[in-house]
TORKOL-4160 file (C-alpha; in steps of 0.2 Angstrom, whole numbers, padded with zeros to 4 digits, m for minus):
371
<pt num="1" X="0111" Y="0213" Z="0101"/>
<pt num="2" X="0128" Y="0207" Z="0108"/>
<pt num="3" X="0124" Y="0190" Z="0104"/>
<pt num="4" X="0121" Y="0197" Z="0085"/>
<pt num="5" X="0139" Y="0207" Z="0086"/>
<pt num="6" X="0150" Y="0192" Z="0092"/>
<pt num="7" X="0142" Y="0182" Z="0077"/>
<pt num="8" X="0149" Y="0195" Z="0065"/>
<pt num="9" X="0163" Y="0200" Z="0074"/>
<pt num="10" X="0167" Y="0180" Z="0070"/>
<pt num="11" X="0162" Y="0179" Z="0054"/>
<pt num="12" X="0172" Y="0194" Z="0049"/>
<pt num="13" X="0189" Y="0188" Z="0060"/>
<pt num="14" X="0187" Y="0172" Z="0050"/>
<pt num="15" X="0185" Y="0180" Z="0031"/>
<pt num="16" X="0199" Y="0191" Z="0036"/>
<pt num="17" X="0210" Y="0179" Z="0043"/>
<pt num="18" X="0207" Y="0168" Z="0025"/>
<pt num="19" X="0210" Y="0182" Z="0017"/>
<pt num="20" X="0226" Y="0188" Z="0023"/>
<pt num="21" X="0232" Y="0170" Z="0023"/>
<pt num="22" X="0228" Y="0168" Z="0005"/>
<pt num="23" X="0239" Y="0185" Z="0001"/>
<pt num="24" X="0252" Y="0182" Z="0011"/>
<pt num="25" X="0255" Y="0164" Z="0003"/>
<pt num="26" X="0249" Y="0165" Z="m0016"/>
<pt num="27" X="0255" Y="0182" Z="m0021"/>
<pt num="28" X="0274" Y="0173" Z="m0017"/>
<pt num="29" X="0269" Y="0159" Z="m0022"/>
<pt num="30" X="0263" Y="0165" Z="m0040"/>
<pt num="31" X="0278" Y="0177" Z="m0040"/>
<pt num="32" X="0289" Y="0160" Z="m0037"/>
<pt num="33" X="0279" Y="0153" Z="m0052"/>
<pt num="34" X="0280" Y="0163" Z="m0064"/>
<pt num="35" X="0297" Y="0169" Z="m0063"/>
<pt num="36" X="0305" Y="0149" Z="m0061"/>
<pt num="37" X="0295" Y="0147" Z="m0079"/>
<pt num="38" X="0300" Y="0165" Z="m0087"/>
<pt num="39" X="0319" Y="0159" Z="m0080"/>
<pt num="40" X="0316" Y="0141" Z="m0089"/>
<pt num="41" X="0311" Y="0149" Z="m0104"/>
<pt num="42" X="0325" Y="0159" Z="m0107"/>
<pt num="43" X="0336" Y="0144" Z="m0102"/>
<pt num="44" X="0328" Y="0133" Z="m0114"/>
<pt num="45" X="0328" Y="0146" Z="m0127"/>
<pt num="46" X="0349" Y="0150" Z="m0123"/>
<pt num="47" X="0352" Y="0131" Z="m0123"/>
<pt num="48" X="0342" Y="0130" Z="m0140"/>
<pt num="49" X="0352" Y="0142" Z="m0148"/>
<pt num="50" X="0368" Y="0138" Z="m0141"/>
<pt num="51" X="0366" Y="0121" Z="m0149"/>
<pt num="52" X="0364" Y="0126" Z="m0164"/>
<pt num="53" X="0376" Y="0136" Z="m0167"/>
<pt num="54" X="0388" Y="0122" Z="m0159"/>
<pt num="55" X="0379" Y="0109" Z="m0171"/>
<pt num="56" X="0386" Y="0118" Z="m0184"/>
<pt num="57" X="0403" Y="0118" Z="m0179"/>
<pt num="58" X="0401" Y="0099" Z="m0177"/>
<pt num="59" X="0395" Y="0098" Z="m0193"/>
<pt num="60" X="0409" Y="0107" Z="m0202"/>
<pt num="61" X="0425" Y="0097" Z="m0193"/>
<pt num="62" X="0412" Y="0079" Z="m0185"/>
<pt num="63" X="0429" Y="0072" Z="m0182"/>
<pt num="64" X="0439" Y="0085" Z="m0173"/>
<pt num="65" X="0425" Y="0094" Z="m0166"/>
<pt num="66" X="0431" Y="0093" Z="m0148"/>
<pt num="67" X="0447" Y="0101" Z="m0150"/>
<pt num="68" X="0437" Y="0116" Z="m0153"/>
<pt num="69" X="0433" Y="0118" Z="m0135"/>
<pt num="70" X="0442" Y="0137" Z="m0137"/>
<pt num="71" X="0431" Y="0143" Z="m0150"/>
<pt num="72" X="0414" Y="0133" Z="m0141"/>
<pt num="73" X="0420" Y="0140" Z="m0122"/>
<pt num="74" X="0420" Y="0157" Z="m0131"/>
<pt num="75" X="0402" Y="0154" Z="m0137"/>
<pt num="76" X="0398" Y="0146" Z="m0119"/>
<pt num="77" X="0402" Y="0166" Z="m0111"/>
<pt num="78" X="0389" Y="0174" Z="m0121"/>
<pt num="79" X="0374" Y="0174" Z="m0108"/>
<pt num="80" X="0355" Y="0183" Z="m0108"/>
<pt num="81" X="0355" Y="0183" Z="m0090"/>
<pt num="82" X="0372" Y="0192" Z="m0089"/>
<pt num="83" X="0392" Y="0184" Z="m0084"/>
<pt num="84" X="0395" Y="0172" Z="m0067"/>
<pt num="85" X="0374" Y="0168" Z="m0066"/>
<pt num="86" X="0375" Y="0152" Z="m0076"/>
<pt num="87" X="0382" Y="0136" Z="m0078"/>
<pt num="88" X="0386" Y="0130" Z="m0097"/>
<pt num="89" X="0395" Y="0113" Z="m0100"/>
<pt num="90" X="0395" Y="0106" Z="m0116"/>
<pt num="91" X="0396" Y="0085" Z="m0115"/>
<pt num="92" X="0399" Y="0071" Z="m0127"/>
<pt num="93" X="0389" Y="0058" Z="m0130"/>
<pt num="94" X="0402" Y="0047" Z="m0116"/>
<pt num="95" X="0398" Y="0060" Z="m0104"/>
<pt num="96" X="0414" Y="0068" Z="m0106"/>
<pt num="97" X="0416" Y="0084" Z="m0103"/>
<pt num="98" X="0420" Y="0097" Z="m0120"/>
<pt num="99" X="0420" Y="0114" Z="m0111"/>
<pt num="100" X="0412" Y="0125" Z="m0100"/>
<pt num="101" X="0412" Y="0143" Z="m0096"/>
<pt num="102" X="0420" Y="0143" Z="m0079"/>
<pt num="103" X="0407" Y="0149" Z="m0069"/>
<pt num="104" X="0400" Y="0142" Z="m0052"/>
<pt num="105" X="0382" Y="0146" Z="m0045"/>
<pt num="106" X="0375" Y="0142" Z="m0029"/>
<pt num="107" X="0359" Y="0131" Z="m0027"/>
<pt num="108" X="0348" Y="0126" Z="m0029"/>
<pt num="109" X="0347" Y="0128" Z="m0047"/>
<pt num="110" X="0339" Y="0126" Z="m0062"/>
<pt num="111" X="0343" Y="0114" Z="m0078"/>
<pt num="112" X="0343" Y="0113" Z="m0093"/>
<pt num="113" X="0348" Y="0102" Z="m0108"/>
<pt num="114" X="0347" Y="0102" Z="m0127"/>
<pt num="115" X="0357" Y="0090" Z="m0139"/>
<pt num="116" X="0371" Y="0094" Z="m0152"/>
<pt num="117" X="0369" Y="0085" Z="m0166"/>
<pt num="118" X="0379" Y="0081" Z="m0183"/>
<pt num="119" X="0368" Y="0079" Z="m0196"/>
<pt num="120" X="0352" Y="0073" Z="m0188"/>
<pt num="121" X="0366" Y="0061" Z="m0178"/>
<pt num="122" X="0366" Y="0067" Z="m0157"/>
<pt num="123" X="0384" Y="0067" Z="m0153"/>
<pt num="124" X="0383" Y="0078" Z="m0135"/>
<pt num="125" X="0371" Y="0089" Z="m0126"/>
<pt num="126" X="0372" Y="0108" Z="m0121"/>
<pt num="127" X="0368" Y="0109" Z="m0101"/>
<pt num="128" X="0365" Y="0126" Z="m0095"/>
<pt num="129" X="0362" Y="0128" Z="m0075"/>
<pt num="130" X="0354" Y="0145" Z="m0067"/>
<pt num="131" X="0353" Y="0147" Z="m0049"/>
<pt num="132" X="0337" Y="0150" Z="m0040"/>
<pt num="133" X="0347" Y="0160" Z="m0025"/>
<pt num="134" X="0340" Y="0179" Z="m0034"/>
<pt num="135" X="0323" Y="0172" Z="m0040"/>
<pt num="136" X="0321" Y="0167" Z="m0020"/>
<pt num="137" X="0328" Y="0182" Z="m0014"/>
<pt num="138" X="0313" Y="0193" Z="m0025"/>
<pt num="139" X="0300" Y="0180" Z="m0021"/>
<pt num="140" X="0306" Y="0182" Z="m0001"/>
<pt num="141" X="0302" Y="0201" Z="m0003"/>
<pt num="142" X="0288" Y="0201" Z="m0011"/>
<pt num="143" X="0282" Y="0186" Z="0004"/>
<pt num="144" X="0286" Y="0199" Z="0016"/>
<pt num="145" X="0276" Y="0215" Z="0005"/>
<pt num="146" X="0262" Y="0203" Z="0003"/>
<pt num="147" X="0263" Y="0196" Z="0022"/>
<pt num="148" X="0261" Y="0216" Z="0027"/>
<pt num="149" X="0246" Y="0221" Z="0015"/>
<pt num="150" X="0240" Y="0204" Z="0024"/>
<pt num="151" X="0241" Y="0213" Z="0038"/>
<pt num="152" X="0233" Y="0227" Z="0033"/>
<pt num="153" X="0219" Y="0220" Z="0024"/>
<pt num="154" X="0216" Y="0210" Z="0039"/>
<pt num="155" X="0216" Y="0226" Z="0053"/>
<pt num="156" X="0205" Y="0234" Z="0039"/>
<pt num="157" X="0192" Y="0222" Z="0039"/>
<pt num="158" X="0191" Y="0218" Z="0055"/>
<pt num="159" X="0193" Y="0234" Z="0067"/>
<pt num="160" X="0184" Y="0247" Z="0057"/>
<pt num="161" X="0171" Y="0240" Z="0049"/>
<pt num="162" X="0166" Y="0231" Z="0067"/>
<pt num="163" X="0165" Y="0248" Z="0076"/>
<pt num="164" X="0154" Y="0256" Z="0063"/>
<pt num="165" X="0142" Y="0241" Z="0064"/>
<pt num="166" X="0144" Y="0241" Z="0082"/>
<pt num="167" X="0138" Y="0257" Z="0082"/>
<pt num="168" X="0125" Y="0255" Z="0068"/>
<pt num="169" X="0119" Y="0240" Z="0078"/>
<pt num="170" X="0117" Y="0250" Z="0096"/>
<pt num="171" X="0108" Y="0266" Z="0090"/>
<pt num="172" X="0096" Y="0253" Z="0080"/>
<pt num="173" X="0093" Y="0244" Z="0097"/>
<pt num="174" X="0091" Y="0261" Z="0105"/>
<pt num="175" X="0080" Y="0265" Z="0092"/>
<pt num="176" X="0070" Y="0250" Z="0095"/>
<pt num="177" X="0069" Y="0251" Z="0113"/>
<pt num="178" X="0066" Y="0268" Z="0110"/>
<pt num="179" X="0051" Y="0263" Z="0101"/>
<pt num="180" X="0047" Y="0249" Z="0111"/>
<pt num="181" X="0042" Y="0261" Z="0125"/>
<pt num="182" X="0033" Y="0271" Z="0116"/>
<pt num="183" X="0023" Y="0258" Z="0112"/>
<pt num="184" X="0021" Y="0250" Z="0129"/>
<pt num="185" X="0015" Y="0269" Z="0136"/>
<pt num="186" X="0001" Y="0269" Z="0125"/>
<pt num="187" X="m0018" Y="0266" Z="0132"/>
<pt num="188" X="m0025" Y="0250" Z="0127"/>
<pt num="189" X="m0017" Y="0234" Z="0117"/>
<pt num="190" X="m0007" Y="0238" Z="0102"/>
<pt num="191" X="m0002" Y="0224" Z="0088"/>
<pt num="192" X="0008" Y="0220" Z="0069"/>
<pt num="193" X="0002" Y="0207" Z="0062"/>
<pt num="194" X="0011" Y="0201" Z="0045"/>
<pt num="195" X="0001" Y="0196" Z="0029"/>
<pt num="196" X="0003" Y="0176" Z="0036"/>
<pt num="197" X="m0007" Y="0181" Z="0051"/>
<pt num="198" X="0007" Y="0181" Z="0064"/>
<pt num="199" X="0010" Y="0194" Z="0077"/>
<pt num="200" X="0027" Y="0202" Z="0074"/>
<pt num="201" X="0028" Y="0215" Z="0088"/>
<pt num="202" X="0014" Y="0220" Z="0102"/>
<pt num="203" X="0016" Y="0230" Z="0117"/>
<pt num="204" X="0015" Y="0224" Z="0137"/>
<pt num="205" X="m0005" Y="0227" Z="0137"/>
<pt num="206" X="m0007" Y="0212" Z="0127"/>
<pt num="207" X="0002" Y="0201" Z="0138"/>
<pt num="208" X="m0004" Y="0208" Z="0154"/>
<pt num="209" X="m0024" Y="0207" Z="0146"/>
<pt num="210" X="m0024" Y="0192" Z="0138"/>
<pt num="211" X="m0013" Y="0182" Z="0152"/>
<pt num="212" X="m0002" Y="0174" Z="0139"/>
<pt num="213" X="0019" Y="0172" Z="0136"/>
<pt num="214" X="0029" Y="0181" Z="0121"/>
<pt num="215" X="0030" Y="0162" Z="0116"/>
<pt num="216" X="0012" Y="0158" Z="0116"/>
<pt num="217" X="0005" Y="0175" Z="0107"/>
<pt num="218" X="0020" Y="0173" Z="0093"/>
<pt num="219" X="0015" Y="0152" Z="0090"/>
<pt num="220" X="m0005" Y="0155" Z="0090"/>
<pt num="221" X="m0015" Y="0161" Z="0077"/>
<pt num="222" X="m0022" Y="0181" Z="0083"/>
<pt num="223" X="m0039" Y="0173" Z="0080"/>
<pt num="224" X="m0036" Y="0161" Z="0093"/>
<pt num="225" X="m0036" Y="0175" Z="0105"/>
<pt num="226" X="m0055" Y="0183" Z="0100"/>
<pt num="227" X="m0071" Y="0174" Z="0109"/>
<pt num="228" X="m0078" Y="0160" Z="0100"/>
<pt num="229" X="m0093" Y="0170" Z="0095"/>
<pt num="230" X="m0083" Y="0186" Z="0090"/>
<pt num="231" X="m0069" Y="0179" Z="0076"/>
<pt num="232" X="m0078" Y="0179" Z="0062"/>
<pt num="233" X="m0082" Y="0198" Z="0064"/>
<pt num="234" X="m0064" Y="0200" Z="0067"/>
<pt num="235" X="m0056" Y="0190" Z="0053"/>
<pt num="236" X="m0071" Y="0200" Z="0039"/>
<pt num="237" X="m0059" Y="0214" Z="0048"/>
<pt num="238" X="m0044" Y="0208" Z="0045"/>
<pt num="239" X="m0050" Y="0205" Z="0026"/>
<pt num="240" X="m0055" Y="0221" Z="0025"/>
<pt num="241" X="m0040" Y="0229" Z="0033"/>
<pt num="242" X="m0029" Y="0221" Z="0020"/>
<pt num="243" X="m0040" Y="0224" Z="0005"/>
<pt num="244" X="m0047" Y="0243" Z="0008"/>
<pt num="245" X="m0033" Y="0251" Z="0021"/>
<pt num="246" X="m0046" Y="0252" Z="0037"/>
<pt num="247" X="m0059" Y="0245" Z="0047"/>
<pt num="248" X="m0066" Y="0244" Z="0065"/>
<pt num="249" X="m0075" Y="0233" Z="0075"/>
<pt num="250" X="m0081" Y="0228" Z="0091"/>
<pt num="251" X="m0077" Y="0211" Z="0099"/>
<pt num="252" X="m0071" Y="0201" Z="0115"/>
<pt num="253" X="m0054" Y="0194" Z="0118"/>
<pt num="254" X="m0053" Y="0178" Z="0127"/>
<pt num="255" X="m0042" Y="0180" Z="0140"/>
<pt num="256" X="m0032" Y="0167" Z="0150"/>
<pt num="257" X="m0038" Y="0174" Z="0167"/>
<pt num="258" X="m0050" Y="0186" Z="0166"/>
<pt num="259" X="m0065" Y="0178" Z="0154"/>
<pt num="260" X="m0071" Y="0188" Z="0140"/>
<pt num="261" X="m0064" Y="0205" Z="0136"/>
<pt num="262" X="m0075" Y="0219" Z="0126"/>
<pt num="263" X="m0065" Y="0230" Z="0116"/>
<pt num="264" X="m0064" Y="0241" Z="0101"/>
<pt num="265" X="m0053" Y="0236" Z="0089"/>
<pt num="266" X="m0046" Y="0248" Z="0074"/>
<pt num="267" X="m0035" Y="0239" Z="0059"/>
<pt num="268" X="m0024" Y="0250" Z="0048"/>
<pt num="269" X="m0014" Y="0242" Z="0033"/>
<pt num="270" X="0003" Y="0249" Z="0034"/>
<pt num="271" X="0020" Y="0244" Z="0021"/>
<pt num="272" X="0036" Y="0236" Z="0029"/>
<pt num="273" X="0051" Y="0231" Z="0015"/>
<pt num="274" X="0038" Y="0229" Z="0002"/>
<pt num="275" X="0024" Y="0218" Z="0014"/>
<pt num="276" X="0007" Y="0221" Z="0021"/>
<pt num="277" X="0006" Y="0222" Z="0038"/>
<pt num="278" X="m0011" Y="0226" Z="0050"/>
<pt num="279" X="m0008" Y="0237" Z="0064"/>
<pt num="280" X="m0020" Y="0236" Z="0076"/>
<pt num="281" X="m0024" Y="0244" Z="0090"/>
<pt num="282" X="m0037" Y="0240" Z="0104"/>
<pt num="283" X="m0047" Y="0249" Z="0116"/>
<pt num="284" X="m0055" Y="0242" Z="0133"/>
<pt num="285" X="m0074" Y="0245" Z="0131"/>
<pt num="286" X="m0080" Y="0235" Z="0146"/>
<pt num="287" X="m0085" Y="0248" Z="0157"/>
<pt num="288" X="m0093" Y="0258" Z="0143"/>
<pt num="289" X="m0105" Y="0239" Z="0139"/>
<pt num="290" X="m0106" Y="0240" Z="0158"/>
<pt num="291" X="m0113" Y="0259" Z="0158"/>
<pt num="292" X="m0124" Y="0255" Z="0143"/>
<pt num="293" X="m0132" Y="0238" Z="0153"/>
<pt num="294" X="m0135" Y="0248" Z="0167"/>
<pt num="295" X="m0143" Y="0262" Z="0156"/>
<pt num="296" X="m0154" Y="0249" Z="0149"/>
<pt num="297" X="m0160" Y="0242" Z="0164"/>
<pt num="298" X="m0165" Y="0260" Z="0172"/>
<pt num="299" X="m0173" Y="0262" Z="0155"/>
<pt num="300" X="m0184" Y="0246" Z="0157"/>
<pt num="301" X="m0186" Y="0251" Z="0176"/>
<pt num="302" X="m0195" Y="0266" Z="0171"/>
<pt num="303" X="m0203" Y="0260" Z="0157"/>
<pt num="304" X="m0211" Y="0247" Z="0170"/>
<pt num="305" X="m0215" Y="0263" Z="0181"/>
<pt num="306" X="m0224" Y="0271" Z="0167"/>
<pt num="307" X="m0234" Y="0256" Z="0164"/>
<pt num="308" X="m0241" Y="0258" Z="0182"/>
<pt num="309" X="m0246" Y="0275" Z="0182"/>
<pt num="310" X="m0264" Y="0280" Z="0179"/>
<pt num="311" X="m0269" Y="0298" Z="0177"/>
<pt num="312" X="m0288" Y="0306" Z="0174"/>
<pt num="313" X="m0289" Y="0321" Z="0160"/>
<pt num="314" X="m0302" Y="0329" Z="0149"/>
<pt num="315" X="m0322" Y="0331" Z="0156"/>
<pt num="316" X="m0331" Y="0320" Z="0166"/>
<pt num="317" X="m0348" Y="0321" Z="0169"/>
<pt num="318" X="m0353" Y="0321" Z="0188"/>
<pt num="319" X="m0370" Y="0322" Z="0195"/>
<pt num="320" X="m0376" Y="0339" Z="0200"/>
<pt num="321" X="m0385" Y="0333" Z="0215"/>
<pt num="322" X="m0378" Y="0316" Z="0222"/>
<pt num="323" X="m0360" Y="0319" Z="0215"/>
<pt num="324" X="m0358" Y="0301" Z="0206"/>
<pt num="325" X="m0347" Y="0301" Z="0191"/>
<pt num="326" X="m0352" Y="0292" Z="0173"/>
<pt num="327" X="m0338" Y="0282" Z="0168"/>
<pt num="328" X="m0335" Y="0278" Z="0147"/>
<pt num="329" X="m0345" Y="0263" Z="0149"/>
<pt num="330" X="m0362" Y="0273" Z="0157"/>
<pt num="331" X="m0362" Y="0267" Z="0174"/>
<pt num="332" X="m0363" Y="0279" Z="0187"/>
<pt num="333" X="m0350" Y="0275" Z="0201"/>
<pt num="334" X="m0345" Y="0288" Z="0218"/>
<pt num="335" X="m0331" Y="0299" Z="0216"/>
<pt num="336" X="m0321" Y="0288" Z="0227"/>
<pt num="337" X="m0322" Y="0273" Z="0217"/>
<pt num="338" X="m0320" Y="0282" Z="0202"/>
<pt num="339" X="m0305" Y="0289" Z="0205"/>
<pt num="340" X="m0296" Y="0275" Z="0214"/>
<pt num="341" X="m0302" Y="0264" Z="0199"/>
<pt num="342" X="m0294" Y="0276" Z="0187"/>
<pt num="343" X="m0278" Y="0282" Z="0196"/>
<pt num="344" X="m0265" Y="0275" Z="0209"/>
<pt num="345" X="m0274" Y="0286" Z="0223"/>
<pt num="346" X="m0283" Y="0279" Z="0236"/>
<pt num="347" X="m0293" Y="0287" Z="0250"/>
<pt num="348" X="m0291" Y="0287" Z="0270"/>
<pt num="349" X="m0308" Y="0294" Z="0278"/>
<pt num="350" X="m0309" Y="0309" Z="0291"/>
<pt num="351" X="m0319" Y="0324" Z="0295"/>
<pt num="352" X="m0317" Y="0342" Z="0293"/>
<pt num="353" X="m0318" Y="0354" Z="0305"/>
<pt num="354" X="m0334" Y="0362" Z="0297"/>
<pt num="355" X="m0342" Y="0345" Z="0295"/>
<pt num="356" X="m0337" Y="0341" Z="0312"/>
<pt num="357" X="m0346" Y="0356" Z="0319"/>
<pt num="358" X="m0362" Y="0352" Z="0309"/>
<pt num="359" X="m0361" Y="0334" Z="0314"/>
<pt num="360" X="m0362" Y="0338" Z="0332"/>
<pt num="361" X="m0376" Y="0353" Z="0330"/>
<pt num="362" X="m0387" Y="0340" Z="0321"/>
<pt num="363" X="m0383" Y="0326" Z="0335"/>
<pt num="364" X="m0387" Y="0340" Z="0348"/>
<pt num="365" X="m0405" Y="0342" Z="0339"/>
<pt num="366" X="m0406" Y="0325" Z="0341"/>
<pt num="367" X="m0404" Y="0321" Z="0358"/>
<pt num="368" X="m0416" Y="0336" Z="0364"/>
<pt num="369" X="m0428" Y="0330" Z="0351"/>
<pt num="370" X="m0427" Y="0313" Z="0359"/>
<pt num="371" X="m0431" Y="0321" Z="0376"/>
């Protein structure tokens, strides 16, 4: 933001400083101008007149015309401009001098000539000289009136306008960084992506996920960061975003570190100056697809287990005196291999007590039989 302010701090330095220059020196300047030619005008007009009425004298005595210098002196005194500002000799054509008015000015000064003439024939010339001293004078104070609005014009432009764009420009960078940190505090990655697919602003997640530099995200295409196998679901996204408003999907960023990314992304189209924009924003999802793989797998580990597990229901006919059992293909099989062929269960022999009692009452009878 300084960078931005000393720029226009110049800029504004520089059109004022032109400015006032151009005041200071072409208001006096034009002032000069125009009054040296209002003063030449009514010089040129005075010496037109003046001549003609002297012509006429010339014309009514040609030959004795300058012993007249009395009544022409007494024409000479009669001035626009007021007595003592002028200069007015009347000269023959032998640059002899006829009359004058008597007056001396200053200079520099100003000219001017017009001829006498008896009938159509130039016999002299009227010369009429102003001085310039008073036109200076004005044009002096109005350099100096237009040196201080200059001045003025130059403090105006520069001082005020600077601090109220000084301080335009800070609360707009505090609004920024303002906003900049509420992005960067949200969960997940956060992206604005312009209708030329380019990423215009993003918070720290997508540099810390992804691995890459400001310079790299802002030069690569936002496809370039999605896994090979997941950018054409995210640019039909992108499509979407910018034709209907919204869309979500589900893909993998490639990052520069860490491999392949899952997250959820969600695309809204938003308006900036009159453009489309996407702002995206994204969701890690990672340990949601590892929850879901794990889920799956106890799934298919109990579906394996359920496979394996045999159980005996409904009626089965059994023997009344041997106790063999008739299985659905009509052989009769013992209770032991029926049911370990028909169920996980399988049998460990022993004797029970009462059996054990009538085992050794019968093996008694036996021996005393034997005897």
């Amino acid at each position: 933001m300084m960078g931005t302010v000393q720029h226009l701090t110049r800029l504004s330095k520089v059109f004022a400083s032109i400015l006032a220059v151009s005041i200071s020196v072409i208001v006096p300047a034009g002032y000069f101008l125009i009054g040296h030619a209002h003063l030449k005008a009514v010089l040129e007009t005075e010496a037109h007149m003046t001549s003609v009425i002297i012509s006429r004298i010339i014309s009514a005595n040609p030959q004795y015309w300058r012993y007249e210098h009395l009544r022409i002196e007494e024409l000479l005194t009669d001035s626009t401009l007021g007595k003592d500002v002028e200069i007015r000799n009347v000269i023959d054509n032998n640059n002899v001098l006829i009359a004058n008015n008597g007056v001396k000015v200053s200079s520099p000064r100003i000219t001017i000539s017009h001829g006498l003439f008896d009938s159509g024939a130039s016999v002299g010339k009227i010369v009429i000289q102003a001085s310039l001293i008073p036109l200076l004078g004005k044009t002096a104070f109005v350099g100096i009136f237009s040196i201080l609005c200059g001045l003025m014009i130059f403090v105006a432009l520069t001082v005020f306008p600077l601090r109220a764009l000084s301080a335009a420009l800070q609360a707009l960078y505090d609004e920024k960084e303002f906003s900049q940190a509420l992005i960067d505090c949200m969960p997940g990655i956060f992206c604005l992506i312009d209708g030329k697919m380019k990423a215009r602003r993003w918070n720290k997640n997508v540099e810390a996920v992804l691995g890459y530099s400001a310079q790299e995200i802002t030069s690569r295409n936002p496809l370039d960061l999605i896994a090979p196998q997941d950018r054409e679901i995210v640019n039909a996204m992108i499509q979407e975003v910018f034709a209907g408003g919204k869309a979500v999907a589900e893909a993998a960023f490639a990052s520069k570190n860490r491999g392949e990314i899952p997250y959820l992304l969600t695309g809204v189209r938003i308006e900036l100056d009159g453009a489309p924009y996407l702002l995206g924003i994204g969701m890690d999802i990672a340990g949601r697809k590892r929850l879901e793989a794990e889920r799956e797998t106890l799934i298919a580990q109990l579906r394996d287990a359920l496979s394996q597990v045999k159980t005996l229901s409904g009626m089965l006919p059994i023997c009344a005196l041997c106790k063999k059992i008739r299985d659905d293909k009509g052989y009769w099989s013992g209770v032991e291999t029926y049911i370990t062929g028909h169920s996980e269960v399988f049998f460990s022999h022993g004797i029970c007590p009462e059996c054990e009692k009538k085992a050794y009452a019968e093996l008694e009878k036996l021996k005393q039989g034997s005897t």
